[in-house]
C-alpha positions in Angstrom: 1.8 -2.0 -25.9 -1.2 -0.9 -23.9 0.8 0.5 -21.1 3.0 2.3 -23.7 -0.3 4.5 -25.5 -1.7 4.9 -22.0 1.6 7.1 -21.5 2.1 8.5 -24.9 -1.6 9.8 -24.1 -0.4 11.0 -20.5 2.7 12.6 -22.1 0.6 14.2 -25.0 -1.5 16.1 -22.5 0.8 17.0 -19.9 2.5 19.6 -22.9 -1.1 19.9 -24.7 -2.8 21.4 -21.3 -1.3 24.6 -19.5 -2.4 22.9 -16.4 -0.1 20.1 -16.5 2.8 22.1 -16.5 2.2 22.7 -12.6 1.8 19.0 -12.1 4.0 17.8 -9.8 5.1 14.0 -11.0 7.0 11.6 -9.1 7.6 7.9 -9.9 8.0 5.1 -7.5 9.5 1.5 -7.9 7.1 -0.2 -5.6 8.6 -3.7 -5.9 12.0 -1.9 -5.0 10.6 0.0 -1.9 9.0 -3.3 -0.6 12.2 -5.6 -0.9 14.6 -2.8 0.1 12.7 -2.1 3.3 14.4 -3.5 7.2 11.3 -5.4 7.3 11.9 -7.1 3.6 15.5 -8.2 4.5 15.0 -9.3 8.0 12.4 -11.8 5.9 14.5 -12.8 3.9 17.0 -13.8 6.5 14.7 -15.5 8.8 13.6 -17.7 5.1 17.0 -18.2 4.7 17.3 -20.1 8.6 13.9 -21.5 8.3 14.7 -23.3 4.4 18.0 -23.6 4.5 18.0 -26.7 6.1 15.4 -27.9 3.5 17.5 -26.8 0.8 20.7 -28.5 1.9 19.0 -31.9 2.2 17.7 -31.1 -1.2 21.0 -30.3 -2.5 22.9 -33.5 -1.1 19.9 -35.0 -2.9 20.4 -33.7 -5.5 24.5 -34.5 -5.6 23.5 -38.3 -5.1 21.4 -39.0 -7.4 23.8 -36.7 -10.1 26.5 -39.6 -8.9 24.2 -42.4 -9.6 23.8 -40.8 -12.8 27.6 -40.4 -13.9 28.3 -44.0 -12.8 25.3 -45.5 -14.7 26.7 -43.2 -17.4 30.3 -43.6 -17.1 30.1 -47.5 -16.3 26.4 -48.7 -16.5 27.5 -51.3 -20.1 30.3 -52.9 -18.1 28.2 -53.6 -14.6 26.3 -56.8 -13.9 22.7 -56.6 -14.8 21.2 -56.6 -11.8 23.6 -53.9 -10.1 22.5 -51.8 -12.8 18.8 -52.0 -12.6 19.4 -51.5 -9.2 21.0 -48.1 -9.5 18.6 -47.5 -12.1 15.8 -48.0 -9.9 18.2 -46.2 -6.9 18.4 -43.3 -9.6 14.7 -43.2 -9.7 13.6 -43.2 -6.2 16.1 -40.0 -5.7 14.2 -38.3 -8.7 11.0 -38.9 -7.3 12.1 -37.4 -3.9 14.2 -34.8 -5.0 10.8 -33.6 -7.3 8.6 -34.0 -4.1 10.9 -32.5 -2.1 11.3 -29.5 -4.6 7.6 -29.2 -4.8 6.9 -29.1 -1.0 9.7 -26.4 -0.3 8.3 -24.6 -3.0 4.6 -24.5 -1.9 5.8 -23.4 1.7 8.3 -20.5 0.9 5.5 -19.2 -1.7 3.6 -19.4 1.6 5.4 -17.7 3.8 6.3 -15.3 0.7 2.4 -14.4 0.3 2.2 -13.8 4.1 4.9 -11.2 4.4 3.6 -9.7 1.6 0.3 -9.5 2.9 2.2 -8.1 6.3 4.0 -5.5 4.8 1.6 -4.0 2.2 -0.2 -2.1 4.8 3.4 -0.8 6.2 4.4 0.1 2.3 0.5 1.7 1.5 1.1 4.4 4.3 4.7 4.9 3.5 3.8 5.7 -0.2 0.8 7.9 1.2 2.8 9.8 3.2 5.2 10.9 1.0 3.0 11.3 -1.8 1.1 14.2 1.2 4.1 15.4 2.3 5.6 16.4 -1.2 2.6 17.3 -2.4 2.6 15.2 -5.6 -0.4 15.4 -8.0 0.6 12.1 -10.1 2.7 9.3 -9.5 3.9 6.9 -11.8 4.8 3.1 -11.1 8.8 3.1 -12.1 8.5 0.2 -14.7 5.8 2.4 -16.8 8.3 5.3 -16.9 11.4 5.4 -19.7 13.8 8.0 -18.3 13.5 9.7 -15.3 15.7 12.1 -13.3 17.0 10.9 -9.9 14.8 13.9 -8.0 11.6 12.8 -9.3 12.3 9.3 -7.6 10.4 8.5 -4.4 11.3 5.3 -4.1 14.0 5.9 -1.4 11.8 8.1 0.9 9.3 6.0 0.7 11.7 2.8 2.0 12.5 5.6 4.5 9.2 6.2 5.7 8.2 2.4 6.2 12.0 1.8 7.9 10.7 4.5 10.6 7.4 3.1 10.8 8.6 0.0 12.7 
């Protein structure tokens, strides 16, 4: 709601003041620019070969102890007791790991997440800085504060541009 008077108030004096009418606006979709950029995907194919493996063991994981479950499920009143306590118990130790497991892989692809981040920020800072220079643009909105807006007052594409060339 906040965001939404701050640009009712923008909006109100961009047609209140003469001034404003020689503005020139643009509006950028930074989280767009970022994961669209070379630099973005070739991340996020290197994550894929780096956790995938992880992820597979966690899926096969997962897939057992889902069996366990359906056969405790399907057949767990007609076993012997102590079979079933032991796939109960067998059910439990897969839980366990899979949550570990899940945790682990989590905590290191948020790592390696924050780190490309803090990588390409830089790259995407001057990107957006050049364009803003080279087109002149007095204001600049982030896309996600922005309604409506026509296709040429979008940036976001040159500014993936400019950090692509800036290798």
């Amino acid at each position: 709601m906040r965001k939404f008077t701050q640009l009712l108030i923008v909006a109100a004096a961009m047609i209140a003041t003469p001034a404003f009418a020689e503005m020139k606006v643009a509006v950028l979709n930074y989280q767009m620019a970022l994961l669209e950029s070379d630099a973005a995907k070739k991340y996020a194919v290197d994550a894929e070969k780096k956790f995938g493996p992880q992820l597979t063991k966690l899926k096969a994981l997962e897939a057992s102890a889902k069996g366990i479950q359906d056969r405790l499920v399907s057949g767990g009143d007609k076993m012997q007791q102590g079979e079933r306590e032991r796939l109960e118990l067998d059910f439990k130790q897969k839980a366990r790991d899979f949550q570990f497991q899940s945790k682990e892989l989590n905590e290191a692809k948020a790592a390696a997440d924050r780190d490309m981040l803090q990588q390409l920020k830089p790259k995407l800072d001057g990107a957006v800085e050049a364009v803003i220079k080279q087109g002149s643009f007095d204001l600049v909105l982030e896309r996600g504060a922005v309604v409506d807006v026509k296709p040429q007052y979008d940036i976001t594409r040159q500014v993936i541009e400019r950090m692509n060339q800036a290798k």
